[in-house]
C-alpha positions as CSV (number, residue, x, y, z in Angstrom):
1,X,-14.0,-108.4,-118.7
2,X,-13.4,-107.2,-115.4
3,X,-12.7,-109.7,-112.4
4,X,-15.0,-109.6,-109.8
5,X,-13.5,-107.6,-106.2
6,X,-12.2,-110.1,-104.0
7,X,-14.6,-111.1,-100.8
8,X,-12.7,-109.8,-97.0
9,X,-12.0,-112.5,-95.5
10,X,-14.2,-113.1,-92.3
11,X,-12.9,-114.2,-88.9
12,X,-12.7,-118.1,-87.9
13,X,-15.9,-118.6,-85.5
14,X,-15.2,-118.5,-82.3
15,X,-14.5,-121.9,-80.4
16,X,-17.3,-123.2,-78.7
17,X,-15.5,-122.8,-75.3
18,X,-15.0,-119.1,-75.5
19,X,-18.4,-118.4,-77.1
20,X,-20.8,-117.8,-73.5
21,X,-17.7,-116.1,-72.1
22,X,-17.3,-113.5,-75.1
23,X,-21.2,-113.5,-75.3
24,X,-21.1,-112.6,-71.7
25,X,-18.8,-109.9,-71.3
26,X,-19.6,-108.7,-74.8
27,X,-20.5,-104.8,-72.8
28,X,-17.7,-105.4,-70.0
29,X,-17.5,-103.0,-67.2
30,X,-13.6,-102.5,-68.9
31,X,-12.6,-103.4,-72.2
32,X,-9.7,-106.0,-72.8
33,X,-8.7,-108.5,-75.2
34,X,-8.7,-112.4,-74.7
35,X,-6.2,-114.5,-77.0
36,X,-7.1,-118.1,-77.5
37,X,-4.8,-120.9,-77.5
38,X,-4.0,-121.0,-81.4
39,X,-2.9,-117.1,-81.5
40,X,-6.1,-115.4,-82.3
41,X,-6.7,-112.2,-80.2
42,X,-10.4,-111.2,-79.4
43,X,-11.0,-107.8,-78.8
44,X,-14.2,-107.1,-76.0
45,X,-15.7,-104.1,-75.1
46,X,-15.1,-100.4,-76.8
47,X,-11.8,-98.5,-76.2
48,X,-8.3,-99.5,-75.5
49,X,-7.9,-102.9,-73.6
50,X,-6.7,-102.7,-69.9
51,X,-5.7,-105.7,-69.6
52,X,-5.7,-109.1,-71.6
53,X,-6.6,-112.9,-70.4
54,X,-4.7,-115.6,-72.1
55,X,-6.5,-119.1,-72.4
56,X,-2.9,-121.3,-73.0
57,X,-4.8,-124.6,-73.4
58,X,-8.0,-126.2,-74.0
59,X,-8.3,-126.5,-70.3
60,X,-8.1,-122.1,-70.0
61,X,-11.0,-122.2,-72.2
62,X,-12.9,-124.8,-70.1
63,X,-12.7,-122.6,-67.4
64,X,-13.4,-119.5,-69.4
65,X,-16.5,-121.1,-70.4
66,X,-18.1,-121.8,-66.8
67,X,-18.2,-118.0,-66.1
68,X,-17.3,-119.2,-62.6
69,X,-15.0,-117.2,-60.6
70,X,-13.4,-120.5,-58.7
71,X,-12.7,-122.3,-61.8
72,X,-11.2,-118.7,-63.2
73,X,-9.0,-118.5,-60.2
74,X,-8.0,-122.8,-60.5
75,X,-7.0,-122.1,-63.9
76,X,-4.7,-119.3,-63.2
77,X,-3.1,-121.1,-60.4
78,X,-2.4,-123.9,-62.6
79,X,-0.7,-121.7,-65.4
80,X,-4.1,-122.8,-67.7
81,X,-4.7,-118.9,-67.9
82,X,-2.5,-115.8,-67.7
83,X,-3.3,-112.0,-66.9
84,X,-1.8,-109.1,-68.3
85,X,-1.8,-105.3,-68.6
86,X,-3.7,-103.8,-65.3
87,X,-3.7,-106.2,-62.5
88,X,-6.5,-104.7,-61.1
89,X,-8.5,-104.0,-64.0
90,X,-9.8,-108.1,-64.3
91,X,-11.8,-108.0,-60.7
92,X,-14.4,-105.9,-62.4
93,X,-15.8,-108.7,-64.6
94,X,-16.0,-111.2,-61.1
95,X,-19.6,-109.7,-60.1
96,X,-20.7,-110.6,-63.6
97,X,-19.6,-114.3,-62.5
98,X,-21.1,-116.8,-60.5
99,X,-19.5,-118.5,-57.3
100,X,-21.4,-121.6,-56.1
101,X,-18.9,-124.0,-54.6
102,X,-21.1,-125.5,-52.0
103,X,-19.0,-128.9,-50.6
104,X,-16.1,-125.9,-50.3
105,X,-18.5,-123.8,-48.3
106,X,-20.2,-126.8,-46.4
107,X,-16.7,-127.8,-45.2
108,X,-15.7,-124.5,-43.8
109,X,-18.1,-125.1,-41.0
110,X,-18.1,-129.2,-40.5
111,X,-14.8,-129.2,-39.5
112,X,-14.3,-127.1,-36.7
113,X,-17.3,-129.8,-35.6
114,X,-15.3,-132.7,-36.3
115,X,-12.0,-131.7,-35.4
116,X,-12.4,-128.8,-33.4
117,X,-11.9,-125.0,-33.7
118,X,-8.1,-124.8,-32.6
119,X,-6.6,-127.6,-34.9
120,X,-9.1,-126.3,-37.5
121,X,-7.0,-122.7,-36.7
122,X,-3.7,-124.4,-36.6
123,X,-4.5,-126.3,-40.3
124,X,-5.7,-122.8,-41.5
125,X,-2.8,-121.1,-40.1
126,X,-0.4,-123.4,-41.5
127,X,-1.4,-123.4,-44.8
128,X,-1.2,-119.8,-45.0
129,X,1.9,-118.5,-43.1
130,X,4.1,-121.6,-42.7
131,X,6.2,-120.9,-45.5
132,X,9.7,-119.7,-45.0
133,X,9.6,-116.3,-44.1
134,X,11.9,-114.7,-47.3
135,X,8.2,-116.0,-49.3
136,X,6.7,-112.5,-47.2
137,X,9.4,-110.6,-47.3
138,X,9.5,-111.0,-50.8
139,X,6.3,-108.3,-50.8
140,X,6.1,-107.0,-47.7
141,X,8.3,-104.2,-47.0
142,X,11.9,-104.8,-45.6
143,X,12.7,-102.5,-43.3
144,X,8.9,-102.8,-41.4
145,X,7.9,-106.4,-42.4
146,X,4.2,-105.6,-41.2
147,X,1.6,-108.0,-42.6
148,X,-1.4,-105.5,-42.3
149,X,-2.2,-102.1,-43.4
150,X,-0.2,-98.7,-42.9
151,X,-1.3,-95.4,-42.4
152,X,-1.1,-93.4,-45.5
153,X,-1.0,-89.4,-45.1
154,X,-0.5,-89.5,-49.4
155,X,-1.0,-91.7,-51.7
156,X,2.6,-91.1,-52.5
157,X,4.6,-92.6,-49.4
158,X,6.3,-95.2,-49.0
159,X,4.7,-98.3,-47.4
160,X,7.3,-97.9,-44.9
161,X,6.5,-94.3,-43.8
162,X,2.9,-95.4,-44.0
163,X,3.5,-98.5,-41.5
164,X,5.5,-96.5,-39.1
165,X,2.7,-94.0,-39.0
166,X,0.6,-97.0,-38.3
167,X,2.8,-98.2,-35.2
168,X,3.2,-94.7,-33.8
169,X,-0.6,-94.5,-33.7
170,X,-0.9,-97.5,-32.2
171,X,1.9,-96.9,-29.5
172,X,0.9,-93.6,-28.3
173,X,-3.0,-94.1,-28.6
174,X,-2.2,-97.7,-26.2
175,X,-0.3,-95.4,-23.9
176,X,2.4,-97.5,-23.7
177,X,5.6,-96.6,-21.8
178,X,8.6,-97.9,-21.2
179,X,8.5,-101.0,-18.4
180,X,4.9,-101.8,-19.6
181,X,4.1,-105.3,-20.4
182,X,2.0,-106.1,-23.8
183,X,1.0,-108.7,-25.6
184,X,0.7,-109.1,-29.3
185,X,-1.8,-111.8,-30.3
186,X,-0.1,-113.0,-34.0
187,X,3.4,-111.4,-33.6
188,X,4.0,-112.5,-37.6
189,X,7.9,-111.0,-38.4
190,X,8.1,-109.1,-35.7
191,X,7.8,-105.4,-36.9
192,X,5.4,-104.2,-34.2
193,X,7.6,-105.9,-31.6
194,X,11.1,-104.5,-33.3
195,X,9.0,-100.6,-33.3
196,X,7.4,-101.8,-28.9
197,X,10.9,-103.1,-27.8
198,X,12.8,-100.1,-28.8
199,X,10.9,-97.6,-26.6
200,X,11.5,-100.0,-23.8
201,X,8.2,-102.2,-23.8
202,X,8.6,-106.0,-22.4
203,X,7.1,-107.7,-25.5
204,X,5.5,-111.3,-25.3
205,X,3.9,-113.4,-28.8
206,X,1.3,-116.1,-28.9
207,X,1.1,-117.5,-32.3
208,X,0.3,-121.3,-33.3
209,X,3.0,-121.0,-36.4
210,X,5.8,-122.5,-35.3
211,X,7.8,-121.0,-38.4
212,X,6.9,-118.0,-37.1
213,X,8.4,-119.0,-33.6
214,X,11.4,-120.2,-34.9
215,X,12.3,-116.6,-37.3
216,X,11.5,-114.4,-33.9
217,X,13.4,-116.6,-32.0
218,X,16.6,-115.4,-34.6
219,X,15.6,-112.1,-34.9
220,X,15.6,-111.9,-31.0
221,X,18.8,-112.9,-30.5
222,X,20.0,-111.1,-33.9
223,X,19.0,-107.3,-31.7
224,X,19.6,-108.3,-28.5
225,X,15.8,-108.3,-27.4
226,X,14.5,-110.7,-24.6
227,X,11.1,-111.5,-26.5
228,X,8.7,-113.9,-24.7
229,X,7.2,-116.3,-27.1
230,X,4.5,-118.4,-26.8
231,X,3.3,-121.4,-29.1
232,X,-0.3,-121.6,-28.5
233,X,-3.8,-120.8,-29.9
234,X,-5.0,-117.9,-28.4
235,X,-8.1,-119.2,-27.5
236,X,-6.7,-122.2,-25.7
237,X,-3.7,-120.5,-24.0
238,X,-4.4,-120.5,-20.0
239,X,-2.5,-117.7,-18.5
240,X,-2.8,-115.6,-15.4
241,X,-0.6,-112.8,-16.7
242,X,-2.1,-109.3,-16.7
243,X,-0.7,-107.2,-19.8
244,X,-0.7,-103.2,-19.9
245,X,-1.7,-103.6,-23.1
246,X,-3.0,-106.6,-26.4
247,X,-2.3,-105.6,-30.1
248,X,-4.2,-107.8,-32.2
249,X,-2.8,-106.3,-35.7
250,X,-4.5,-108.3,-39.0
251,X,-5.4,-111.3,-36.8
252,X,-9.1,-110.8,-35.5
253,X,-10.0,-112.1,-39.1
254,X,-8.8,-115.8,-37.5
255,X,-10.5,-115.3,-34.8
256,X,-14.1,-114.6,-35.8
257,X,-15.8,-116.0,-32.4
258,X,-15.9,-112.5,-30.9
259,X,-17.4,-113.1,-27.4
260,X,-14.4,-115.7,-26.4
261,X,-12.0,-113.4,-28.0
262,X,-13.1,-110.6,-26.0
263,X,-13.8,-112.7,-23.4
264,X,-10.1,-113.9,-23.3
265,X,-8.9,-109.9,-24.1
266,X,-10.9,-109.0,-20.9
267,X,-9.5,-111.7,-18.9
268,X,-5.8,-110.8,-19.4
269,X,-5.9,-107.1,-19.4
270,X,-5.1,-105.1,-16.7
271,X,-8.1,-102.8,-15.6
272,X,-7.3,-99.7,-17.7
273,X,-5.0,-101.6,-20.0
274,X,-5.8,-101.6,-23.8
275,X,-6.4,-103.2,-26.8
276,X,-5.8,-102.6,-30.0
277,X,-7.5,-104.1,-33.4
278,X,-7.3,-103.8,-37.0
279,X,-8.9,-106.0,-39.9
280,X,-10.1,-105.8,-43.0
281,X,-14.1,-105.7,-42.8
282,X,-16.9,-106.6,-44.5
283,X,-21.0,-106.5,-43.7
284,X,-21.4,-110.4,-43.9
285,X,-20.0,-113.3,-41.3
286,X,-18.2,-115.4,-43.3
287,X,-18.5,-114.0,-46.8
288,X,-15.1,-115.4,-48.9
289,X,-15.1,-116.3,-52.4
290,X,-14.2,-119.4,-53.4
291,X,-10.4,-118.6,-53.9
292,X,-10.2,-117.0,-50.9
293,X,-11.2,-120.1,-48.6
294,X,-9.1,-123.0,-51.3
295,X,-6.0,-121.4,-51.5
296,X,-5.6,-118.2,-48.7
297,X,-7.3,-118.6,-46.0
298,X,-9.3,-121.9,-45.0
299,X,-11.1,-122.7,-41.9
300,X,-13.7,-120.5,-41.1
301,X,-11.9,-117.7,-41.4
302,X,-14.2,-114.0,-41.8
303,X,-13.6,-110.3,-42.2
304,X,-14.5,-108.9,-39.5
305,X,-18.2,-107.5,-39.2
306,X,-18.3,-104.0,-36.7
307,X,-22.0,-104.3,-35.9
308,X,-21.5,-107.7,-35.0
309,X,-18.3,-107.0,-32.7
310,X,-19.1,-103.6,-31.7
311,X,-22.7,-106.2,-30.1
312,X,-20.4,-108.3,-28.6
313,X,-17.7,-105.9,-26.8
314,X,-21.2,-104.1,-25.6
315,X,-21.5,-106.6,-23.1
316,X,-18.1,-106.8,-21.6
317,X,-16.1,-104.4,-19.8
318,X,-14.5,-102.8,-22.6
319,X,-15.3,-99.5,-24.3
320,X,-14.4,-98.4,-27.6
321,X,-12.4,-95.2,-27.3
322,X,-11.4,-94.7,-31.1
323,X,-12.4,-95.9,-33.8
324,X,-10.9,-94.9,-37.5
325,X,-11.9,-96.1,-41.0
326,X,-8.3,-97.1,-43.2
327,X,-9.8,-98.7,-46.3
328,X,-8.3,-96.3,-48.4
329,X,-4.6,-96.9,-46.6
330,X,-5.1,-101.0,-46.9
331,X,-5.7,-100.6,-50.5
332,X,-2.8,-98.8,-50.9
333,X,-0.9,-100.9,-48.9
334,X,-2.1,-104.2,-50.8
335,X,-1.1,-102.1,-54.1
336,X,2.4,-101.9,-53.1
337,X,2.6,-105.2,-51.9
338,X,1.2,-106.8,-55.0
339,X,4.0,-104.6,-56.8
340,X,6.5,-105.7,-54.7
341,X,5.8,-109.5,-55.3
342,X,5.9,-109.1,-59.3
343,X,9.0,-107.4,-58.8
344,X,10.3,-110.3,-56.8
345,X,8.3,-112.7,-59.4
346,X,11.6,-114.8,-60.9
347,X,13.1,-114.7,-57.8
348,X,10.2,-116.4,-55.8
349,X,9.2,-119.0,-58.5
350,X,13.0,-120.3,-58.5
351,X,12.6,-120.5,-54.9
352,X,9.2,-121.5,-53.9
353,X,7.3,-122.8,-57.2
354,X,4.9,-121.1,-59.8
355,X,2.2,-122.9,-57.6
356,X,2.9,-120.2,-54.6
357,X,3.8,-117.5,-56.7
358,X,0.2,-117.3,-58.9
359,X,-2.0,-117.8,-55.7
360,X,-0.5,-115.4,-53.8
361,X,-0.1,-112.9,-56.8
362,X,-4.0,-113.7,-57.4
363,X,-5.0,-113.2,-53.5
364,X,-2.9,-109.5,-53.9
365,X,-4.4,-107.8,-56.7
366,X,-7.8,-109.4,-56.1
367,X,-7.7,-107.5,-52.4
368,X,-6.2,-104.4,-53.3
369,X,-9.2,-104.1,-56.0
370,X,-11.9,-104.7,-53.3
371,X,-10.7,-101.9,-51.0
372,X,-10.6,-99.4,-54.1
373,X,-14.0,-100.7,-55.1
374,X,-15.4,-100.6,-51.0
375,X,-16.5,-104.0,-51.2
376,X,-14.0,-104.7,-48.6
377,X,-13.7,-102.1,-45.8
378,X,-10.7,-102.3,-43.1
379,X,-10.8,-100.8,-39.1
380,X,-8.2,-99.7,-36.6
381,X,-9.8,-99.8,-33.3
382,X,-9.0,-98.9,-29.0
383,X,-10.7,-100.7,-26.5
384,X,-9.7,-99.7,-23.1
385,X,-10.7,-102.5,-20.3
386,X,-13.3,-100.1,-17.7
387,X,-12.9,-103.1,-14.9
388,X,-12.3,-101.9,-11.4
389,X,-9.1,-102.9,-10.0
């Protein structure tokens, strides 16, 4: 008598927590694998995986099963959930997930009310930049430790080519010579000043990051240059100096009230001085996910918006002379950074915590993906103050 064939074995059901996330993403823009917490590996989507999301805990899952980008992003930062393979592949399944974290976006705007805007600016500030500085260096690059975008003329430079390029435009389209007087508005690490003080430019800083005092301070006396550095908001800073020119490089996204800014630009440039901006951009005042506003960039910080600023430098003295479109060059640059930091990965976690290391790893491959997918767009501007002498 023959024995019946033996029945295939069919998979365990799926745990009830990563059910509505599989069933979701069940025709995901990419295909990658998720692995649950006791070892089993899901495969979703057709073709080979790009990347895979693993759920270490019961928690992972929880968040997994909100389809909620914030609670995707708390989980990662608390080592609940791990990425691997493409680091920018994930970002495509984020506009398939919602984002409502209304007490988070509710607060953004009450406390500049309650407290007011500059020590809403100098909390913000704080919480982003006053780390030691080796945490930035640690992903930006060495030699030109520029916290904004280069200039890229291939997409095979070297961030420090590209960033030179950038400070060369900046320099010559400024008009700077040597003996001239300019102001940098967020002087960070100091590559713009290093790049203004060795063609002779008198350099002065206004920063409210007193960490960021404190490093230019050593670097200063480290090269010999007689940097001027103020510890102020920029907004609040009272001042009757007249500057050849104001570089506001990767900062203008602090300062999103654009009338006082420009207000205060126009007031301390010299007539036919000028300024220069660059930001990352978007259509929307104030559009940040989630992430963004808990564990990057709070207050109410915003992309810059051009039609909004463009409105607002309309009805001042100053006229836009150049304006050029880098989105390609600050994805590029945000690539290389985000490389740079896993590169540094053990050595930043021994230093500064897992904590530090996964939200900042998070905020870099999250914003290099929205400047390849042009949801995020990024500006390098000159504004020349037209006042009469």
């Amino acid at each position: 008598m023959t024995a019946p064939a033996a029945e295939s074995a069919s998979p365990p059901p799926l745990p009830a927590l990563a059910r509505a996330f599989v069933e979701r993403f069940a025709q995901p823009p990419v295909p990658f694998e998720l692995d649950l917490p006791q070892g089993r590996r899901i495969a979703i989507g057709r073709g080979t995986p790009q990347f895979r999301i693993v759920a270490r805990n019961s928690r992972g899952l929880r968040a997994l099963s909100t389809l909620d980008a914030g609670r995707f992003g708390d989980a990662y930062v608390a080592g609940d959930l791990d990425l691997e393979g493409d680091m920018l592949a994930p970002f495509a399944l984020r506009g398939s997930m919602g984002d409502a974290h209304p007490l988070l976006a509710i607060w953004r705007f009450v406390e500049p009310m309650l407290v007011g805007q500059v020590r809403t600016n100098r909390r913000a500030i704080a919480r982003h930049y006053d780390i030691d500085p080796a945490f930035f260096l640690a992903f930006l690059d060495p030699d030109v430790p520029c916290y904004t975008q280069g200039v890229y003329a291939s997409d095979d430079e070297s961030l420090a080519t590209a960033t030179r390029r950038k400070l060369a435009w900046c320099f010559d389209q400024c008009g700077l010579e040597a003996g001239d007087r300019m102001l940098e508005v967020g002087p960070g690490w100091g590559a713009w000043f290093e790049y203004a003080s060795q063609r002779g430019v008198h350099c002065t800083g206004i920063t409210n990051s007193p960490v960021s005092i404190g490093y230019l301070t050593q670097r200063a006396r480290s090269l010999g240059h007689d940097w001027t550095l103020i510890e102020d908001d920029f907004l609040h800073h009272r001042s009757h100096e007249k500057y050849d020119a104001i570089v506001i490089m990767g900062v203008i996204e602090h300062l999103p009230q654009y009338e006082r800014v420009l207000a205060k630009v126009a007031s301390m440039l010299r007539p036919g001085g000028t300024l220069f901006v660059d930001a990352s951009a978007c259509t929307r005042k104030y559009q940040l996910s989630s992430y963004m506003v808990k564990y990057i960039y709070g207050g109410n910080h915003s992309f810059l918006v051009l039609h909004e600023f463009l409105a607002a430098l309309a009805r001042t003295p100053l006229e836009l002379m150049a304006l050029e479109n880098d989105r390609h060059s600050y994805f590029l640059t945000f690539r290389q950074w985000a490389m740079n930091f896993d590169a540094h990965r053990d050595a930043v976690i021994e230093r500064f915590g897992e904590f530090d290391y996964r939200r900042f790893r998070l905020y870099l491959w999250g914003a290099a993906y929205e400047f390849a997918s042009r949801s995020l767009d990024s500006y390098r501007m000159i504004i020349r103050n037209t006042a009469s002498p």
